[in-house]
N, C-alpha and C positions, 0 to 999 in steps of 0.2 A: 478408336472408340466409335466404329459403326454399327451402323441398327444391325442386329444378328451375329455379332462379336459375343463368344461367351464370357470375353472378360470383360466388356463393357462396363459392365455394373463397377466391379474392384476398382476398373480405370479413372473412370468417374468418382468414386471417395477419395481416390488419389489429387484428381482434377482439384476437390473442394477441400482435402485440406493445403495442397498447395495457395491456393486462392486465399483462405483464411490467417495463414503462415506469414504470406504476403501483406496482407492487409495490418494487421498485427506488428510486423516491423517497419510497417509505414505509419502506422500511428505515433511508434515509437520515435520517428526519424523528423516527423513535424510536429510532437512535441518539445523535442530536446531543439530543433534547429529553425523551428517556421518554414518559409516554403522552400522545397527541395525539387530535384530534377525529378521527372515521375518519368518512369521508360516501362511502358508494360510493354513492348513486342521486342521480335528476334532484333539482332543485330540487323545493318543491312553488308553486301559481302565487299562490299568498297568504303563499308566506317564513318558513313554519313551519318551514322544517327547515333554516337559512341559521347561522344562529347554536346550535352545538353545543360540548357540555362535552368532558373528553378521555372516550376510552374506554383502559382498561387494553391495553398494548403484549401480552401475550399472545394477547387477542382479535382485536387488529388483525393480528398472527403468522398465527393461523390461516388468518382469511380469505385475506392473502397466498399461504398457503401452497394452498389450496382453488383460488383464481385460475390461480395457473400452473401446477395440474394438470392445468385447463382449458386455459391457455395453450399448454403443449407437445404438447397433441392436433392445432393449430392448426398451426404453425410451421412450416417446414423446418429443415432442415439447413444451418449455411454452408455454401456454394460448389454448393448446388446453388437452382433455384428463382428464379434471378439474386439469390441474396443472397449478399451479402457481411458480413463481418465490423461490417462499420458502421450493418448491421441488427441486430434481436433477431432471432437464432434459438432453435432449438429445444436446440443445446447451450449456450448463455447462460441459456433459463428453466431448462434444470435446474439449472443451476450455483449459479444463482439463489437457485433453490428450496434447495437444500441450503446454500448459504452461512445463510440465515434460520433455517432447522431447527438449524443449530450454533450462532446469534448465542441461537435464543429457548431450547436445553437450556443455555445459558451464564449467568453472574450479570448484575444490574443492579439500580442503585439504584433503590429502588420507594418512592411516595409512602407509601406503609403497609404493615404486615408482612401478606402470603400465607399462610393456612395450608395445611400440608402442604408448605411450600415449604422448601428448604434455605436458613441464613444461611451466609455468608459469614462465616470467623472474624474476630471483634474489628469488625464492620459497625457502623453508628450505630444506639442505638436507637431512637431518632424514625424516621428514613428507612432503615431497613432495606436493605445489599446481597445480594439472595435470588437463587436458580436453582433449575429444578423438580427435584419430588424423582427418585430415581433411575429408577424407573418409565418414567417419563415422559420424562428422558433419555436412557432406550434407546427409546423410541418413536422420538424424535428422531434419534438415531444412526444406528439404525433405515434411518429414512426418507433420509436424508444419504446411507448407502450407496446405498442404492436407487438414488438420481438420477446422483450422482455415478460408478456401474458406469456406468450407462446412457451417459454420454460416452464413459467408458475402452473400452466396449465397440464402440461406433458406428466408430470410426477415422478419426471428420472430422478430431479434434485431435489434435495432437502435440507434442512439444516441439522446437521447432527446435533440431538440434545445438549450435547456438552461441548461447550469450548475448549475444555481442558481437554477431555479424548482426542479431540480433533488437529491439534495442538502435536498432541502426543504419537497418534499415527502419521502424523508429519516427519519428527523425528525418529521415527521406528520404520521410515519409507515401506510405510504399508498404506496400499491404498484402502480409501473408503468405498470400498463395495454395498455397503448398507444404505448410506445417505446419499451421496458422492457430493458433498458437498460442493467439493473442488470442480469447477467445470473443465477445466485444463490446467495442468501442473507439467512444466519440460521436467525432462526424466533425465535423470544425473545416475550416477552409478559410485559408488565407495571405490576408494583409491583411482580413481579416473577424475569424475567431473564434482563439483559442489563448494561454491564460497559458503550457501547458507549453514549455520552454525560455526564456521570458522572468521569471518570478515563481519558479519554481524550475527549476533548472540551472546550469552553466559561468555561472559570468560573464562578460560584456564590461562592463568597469568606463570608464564613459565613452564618449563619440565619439571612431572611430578612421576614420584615413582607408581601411580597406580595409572596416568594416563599415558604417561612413557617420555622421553627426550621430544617425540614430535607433535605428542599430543594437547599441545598447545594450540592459544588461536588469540587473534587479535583484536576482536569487540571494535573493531573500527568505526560502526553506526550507533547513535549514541540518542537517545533519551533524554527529556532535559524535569527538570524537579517543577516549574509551571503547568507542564502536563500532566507528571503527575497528581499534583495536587488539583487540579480540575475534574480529576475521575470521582462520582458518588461513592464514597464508602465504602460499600455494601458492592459493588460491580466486582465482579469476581477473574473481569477482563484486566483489571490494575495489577494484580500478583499476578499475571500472564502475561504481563509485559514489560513490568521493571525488575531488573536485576539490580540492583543498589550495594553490589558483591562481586568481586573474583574469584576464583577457586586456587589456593594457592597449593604448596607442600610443605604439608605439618611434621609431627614430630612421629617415628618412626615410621616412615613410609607412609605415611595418610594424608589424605587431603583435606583440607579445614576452607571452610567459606569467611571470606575475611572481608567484613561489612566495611563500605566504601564510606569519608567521610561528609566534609561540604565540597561534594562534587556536584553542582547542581545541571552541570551542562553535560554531564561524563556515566549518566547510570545506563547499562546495557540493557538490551533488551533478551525477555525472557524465552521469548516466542520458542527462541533455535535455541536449546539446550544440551549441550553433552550429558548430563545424564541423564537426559530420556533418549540417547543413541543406544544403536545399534552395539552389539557387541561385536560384531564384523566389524565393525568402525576400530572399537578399543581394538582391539587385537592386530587391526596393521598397523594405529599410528602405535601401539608397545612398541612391533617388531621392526616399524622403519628407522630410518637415518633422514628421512624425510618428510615434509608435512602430507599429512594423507588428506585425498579430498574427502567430504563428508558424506558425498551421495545423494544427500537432501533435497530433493524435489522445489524446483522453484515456484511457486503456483501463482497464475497469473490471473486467476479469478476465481471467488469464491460465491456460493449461493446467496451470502449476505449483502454482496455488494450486486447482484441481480434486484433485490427485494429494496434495497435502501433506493437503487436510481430509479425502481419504478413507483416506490411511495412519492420522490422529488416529480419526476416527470407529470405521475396523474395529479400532486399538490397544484402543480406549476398549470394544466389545462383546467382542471376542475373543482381541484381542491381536496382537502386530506380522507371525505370521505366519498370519493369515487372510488366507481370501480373497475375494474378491467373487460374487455370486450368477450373475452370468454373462461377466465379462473375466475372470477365472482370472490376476487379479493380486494379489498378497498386499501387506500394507499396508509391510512391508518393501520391497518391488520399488518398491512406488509412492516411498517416499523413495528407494530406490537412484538414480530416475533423474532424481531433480531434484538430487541433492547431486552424482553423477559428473559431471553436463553442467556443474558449477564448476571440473573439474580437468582438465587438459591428463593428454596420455596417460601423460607419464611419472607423474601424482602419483595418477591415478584410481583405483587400486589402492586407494591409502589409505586413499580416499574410500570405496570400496565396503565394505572393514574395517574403517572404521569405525562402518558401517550394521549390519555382518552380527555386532558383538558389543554391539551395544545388548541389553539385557534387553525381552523387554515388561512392558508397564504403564508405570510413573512414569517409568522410565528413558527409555524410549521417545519418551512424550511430552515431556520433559525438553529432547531433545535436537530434538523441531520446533520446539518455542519459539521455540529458538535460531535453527532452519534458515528457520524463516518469515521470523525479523527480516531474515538476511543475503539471503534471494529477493527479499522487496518492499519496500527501502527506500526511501523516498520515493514509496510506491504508494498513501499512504492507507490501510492496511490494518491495520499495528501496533496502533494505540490499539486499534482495535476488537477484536481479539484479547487485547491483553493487559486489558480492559474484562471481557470474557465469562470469561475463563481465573478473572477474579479476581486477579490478577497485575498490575493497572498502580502500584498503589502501591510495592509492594517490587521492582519493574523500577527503578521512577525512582532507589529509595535504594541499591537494587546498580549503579546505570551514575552514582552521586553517589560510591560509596566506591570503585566501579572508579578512575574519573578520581584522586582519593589517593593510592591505587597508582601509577598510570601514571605520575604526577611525578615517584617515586621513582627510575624503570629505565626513563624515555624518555630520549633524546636531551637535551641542552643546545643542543647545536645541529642544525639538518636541513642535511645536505652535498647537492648536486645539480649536474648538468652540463648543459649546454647542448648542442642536437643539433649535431655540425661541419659538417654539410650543412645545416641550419633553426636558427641560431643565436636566431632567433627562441621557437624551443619547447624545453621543458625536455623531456631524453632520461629517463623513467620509467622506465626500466633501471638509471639511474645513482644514482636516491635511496635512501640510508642511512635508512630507515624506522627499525630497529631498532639500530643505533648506527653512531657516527662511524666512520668509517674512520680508516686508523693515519695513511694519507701525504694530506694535505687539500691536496696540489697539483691545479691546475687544477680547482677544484671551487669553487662556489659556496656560499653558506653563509645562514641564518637562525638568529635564535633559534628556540628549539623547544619544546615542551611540556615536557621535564625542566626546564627554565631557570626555572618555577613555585618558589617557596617554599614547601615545605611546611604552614607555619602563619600567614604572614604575606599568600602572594599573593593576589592580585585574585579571579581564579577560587574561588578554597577561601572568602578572607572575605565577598566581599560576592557573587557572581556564584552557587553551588551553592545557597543561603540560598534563594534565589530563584524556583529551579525548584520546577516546581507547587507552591505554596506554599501555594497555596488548596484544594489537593485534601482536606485532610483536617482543613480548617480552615474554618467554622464547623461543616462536618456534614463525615464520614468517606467516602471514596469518591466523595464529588460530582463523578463525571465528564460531568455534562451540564451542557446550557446554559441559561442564563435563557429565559423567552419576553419575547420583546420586549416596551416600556412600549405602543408604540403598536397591536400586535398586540393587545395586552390591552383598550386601550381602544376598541378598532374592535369587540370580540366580544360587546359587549351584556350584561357582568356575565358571560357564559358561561366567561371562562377566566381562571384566576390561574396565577402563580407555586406554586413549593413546591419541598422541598427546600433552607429556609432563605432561598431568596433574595427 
């Protein structure tokens, strides 16, 4: 990579998405685990430097953050440079960069208490849940604006009008050339690589004759009826993300959707749907003896959550009506246009009135909380937000006492119709979400989440009990994970557990 190298240039996008790549699965590795070994150079040739202790998740932060400052000097822009979306570019390392700067001004369990560091109220006092002091969180904020203008300003991304299309060239592994919303999506291929739509998504419950012996899938990630019930009405993101159905095999080879009953912790999510796949899809899992992969692109960040951390960040410095240092959008506009694009024309009004009498400060942030859960569900992103926020304990026991409530004033039973042209598919027009209808002719019928007992059912005695049960049990907040027994015994005495376990 020397001055007068013709490949310099290519070398260099190489240099910064490696770096990015890097950075990326270091985020991943001190969230799931807190502090980790950091090794960015070679080996050395006698293996002194192979076997390393952790370093503190702040340190390893910076560097990241130092890396892809370096990295987006490097990189293009999607869509120009022959990259696409399914490369790192230079609006993913920002996005990047500024997702890490929110994750390290946020709380996390620390092997030992930081000075100068803020606790978390009622934290463990052995393992300490800490975030930096405020100083240092506007440094951070800070810098989160910075990266995050820098996308809002460029105009490569956008939001695509509709959630649903977006959605749907998802499942159609067609990029979005138009919008790109997508700032980075890893690329998966049909009959190679893709849990999404089979591990989570619509179910197909069993071998049917139209999707074939293998064209099944397992709905593994699941959806609970407290969330649903939290989403506004009218939000057009709720039927984009509950499936409250399997696709089974009906009667001559068809397939029939077969509305799920009081599963309140078990509804799939809509997001990954087989029938918005690919016909390349249907047609290997017909022809396999095997589960086919789905192909489906994993996307690891979308223009929405750009817009939502930099509405939080400039809320958090200024408040909801600043504005950026050079897109000249205020952190109000930036949630304006992620909540309107949930609402069809007639209800968008609503939506935007509902932005426009938020208070800033608490209020403000209050209510992305809420807007982030209903943008990325099933995106992998919540914990880690409600992790940083400080918030994942008293999330879990407001959507335990939600669900309580909801027994009381759901339904007994969920009424539903069948389309008269697709007798096979339930008409989503026709479901009594919020109560029975008076006249139940020609209507379908389950039990329903009201149908619960108050103090005797299943869900309330033995099922609520359950959830996270261990978060605050033997140490407070322990939202990470063990390190493996065999990882430990592979590292030469260099790494333990901690954190009680």
């Amino acid at each position: 990579m020397t001055d007068g190298n013709t490949s310099r240039s290519k070398m260099l996008m190489f240099k910064g998405e490696a770096l990015t790549l890097r950075a990326m699965l270091y985020l991943d590795l001190i969230r799931t685990y807190g502090d980790v070994p950091m090794k960015f150079e070679t080996t050395n040739s006698d293996g002194s430097n192979i076997y390393l202790g952790k370093t503190d998740r702040d340190i390893i932060m910076e560097r990241l953050i130092t890396d892809l400052e370096e990295a987006i000097e490097y990189l293009p822009w999607a869509g120009t440079s022959g990259y696409t979306t399914e490369k790192i570019t230079k609006g993913f390392a920002h996005g990047l960069l500024a997702r890490i700067a929110m994750t390290y001004s946020g709380y996390s369990i620390r092997e030992k208490a930081k000075a100068d560091y803020d606790n978390m109220p009622n934290c463990d006092a052995t393992y300490p849940t800490q975030r930096p002091a405020t100083e240092k969180r506007k440094e951070l904020y800070t810098l989160a604006v910075k990266h995050l203008d820098a996308i809002i300003a460029s105009g490569y991304h956008k939001l695509n009008p509709s959630y649903e299309n977006e959605w749907y060239l998802i499942n159609q592994l067609t990029l979005d050339q138009t919008y790109q919303e997508n700032l980075y999506e890893v690329a998966h291929g049909v009959s190679f690589t893709g849990e999404m739509g089979y591990t989570i998504g619509v179910r197909i419950n069993g071998k049917t004759t139209y999707y074939g012996a293998k064209g099944n899938s397992s709905g593994k990630v699941k959806v609970t009826a407290p969330f649903f019930w939290s989403f506004n009405k009218n939000d057009l993101r709720r039927d984009l993300t509950f499936a409250n159905f399997d696709i089974r095999e009906g009667d001559n080879g068809n397939t029939v959707e077969t509305m799920q009953g009081n599963s309140p912790f078990g509804i799939y999510l809509a997001k990954w749907d087989p029938r918005k796949m690919t016909d390349k899809w249907l047609n290997a899992a017909r022809a396999s003896a095997d589960k086919v992969a789905t192909g489906i692109n994993n996307v690891i960040m979308r223009y929405s959550d750009v817009l939502l951390l930099y509405a939080e960040a400039l809320n958090e410095l200024q408040g909801a009506d600043a504005v950026g240092p050079t897109c000249g959008l205020s952190a109000r506009k930036a949630f304006e246009e992620v909540r309107s694009r949930a609402f069809d024309n007639t209800h968008k009004a609503e939506a935007i009135s509902y932005i426009n009498n938020l208070n800033s400060g608490e209020e403000f942030f209050n209510a992305l909380v809420d807007e982030r859960a209903w943008e990325f569900a099933g995106e992998s992103i919540r914990k880690w937000d409600l992790i940083r926020w400080g918030l994942l304990s008293q999330k879990i026991e407001e959507a335990k006492n939600a669900y309580k409530e909801l027994i009381k004033i759901a339904p007994k039973k969920l009424y539903y119709k069948m389309k008269d042209d697709k007798p096979g598919e339930i008409d989503p027009t026709s479901i009594c979400w919020y109560e029975e209808p008076q006249i139940t002719t020609d209507y379908k019928s389950v039990s329903f989440w009201g149908s619960e007992n108050e103090e005797t059912g299943t869900n309330v005695v033995d099922n609520l009990p359950y959830i996270s049960a261990g978060l605050n049990t033997p140490v407070i907040n322990r939202h990470v994970f063990p390190i493996g027994s065999t990882t430990i015994s592979d590292s030469n005495g260099t790494l333990q557990n901690s954190y009680g376990f």
